[in-house]
C-alpha positions in Angstrom: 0.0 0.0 0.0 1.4 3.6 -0.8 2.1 6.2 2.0 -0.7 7.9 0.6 -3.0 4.6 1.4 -1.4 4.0 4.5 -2.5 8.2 5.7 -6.5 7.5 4.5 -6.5 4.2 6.6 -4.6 5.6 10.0 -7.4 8.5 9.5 -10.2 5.8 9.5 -9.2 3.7 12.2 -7.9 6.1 14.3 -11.0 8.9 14.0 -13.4 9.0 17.0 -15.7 10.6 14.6 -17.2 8.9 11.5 -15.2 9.3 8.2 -16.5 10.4 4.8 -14.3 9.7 2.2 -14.4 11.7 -0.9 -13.8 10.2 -3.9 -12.6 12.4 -7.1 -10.1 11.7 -9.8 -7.8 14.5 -11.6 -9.9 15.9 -14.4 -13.2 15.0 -13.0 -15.3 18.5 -13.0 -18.1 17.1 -11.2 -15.6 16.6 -8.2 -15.2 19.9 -8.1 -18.5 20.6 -7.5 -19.2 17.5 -5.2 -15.9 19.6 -3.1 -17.6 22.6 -3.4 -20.8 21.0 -1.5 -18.7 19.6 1.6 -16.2 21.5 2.1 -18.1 24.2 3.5 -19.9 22.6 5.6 -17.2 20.2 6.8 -15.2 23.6 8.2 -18.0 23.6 10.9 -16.9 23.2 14.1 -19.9 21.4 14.8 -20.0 19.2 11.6 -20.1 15.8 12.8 -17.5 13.7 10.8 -13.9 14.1 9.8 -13.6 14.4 5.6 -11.1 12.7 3.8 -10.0 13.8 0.5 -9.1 10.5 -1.5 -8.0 11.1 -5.4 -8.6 7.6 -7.3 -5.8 7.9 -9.3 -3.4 8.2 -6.7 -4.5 5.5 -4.6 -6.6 3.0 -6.6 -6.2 0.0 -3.7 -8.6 2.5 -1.4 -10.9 3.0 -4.3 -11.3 -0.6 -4.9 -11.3 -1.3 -1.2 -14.6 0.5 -1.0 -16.2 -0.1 -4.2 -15.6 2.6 -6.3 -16.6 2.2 -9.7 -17.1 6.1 -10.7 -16.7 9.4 -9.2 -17.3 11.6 -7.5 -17.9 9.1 -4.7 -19.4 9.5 -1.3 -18.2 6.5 1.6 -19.5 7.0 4.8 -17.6 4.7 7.7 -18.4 4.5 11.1 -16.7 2.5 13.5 -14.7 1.1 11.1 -17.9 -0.2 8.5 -19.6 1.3 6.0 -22.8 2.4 6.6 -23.5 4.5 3.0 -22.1 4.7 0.2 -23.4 7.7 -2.5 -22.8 7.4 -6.3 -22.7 10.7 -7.9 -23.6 14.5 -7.0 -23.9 14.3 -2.8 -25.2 17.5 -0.8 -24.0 17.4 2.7 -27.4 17.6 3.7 -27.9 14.0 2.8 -24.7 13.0 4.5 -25.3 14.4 7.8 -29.1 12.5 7.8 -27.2 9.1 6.7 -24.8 9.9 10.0 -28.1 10.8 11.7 -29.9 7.8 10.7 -27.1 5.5 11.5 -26.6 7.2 15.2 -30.0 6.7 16.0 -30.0 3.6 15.4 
């Protein structure tokens, strides 16, 4: 695994929080959006996961780990599982209620 590979899982295992990985490759433009929608809210102090940035060119073994078969991507993991995984276009909105939901639970 590269040092890259090694960084995203030592964030997963080791984050009390649950982890949203963001999936985007180099000349994807919808990434940049799917960013755009996150990354705002995920500056909130009281945002509720830890965001992790993970370009599928650069570390295809996490990609395929998680089941990546286009991007952007959206994993959610909490406590070390997955408990979503989004295809596509994400608001945070619908991330925070698939944290929500899974909390409750």
């Amino acid at each position: 695994m590269s040092n890259t590979a090694d960084r995203i899982e030592a964030e997963i295992s080791q984050n009390e929080k649950p982890v949203i990985l963001e999936f985007h490759g180099h000349h994807c433009v919808p990434c940049i959006t799917q960013d755009d929608l996150l990354t705002p809210a995920s500056g909130h102090p009281a945002f509720p996961a830890k965001v992790v940035s993970v370009n599928v060119d650069d570390t295809p073994e996490i990609a395929q780990r998680y089941a990546v078969k286009s991007v952007p991507s959206i994993v959610l993991i909490e406590n070390g599982k997955t408990i979503a995984h989004f295809s596509g276009l994400v608001d945070a909105g619908s991330v925070l209620s698939a944290i929500q939901e899974n909390q409750s639970k």
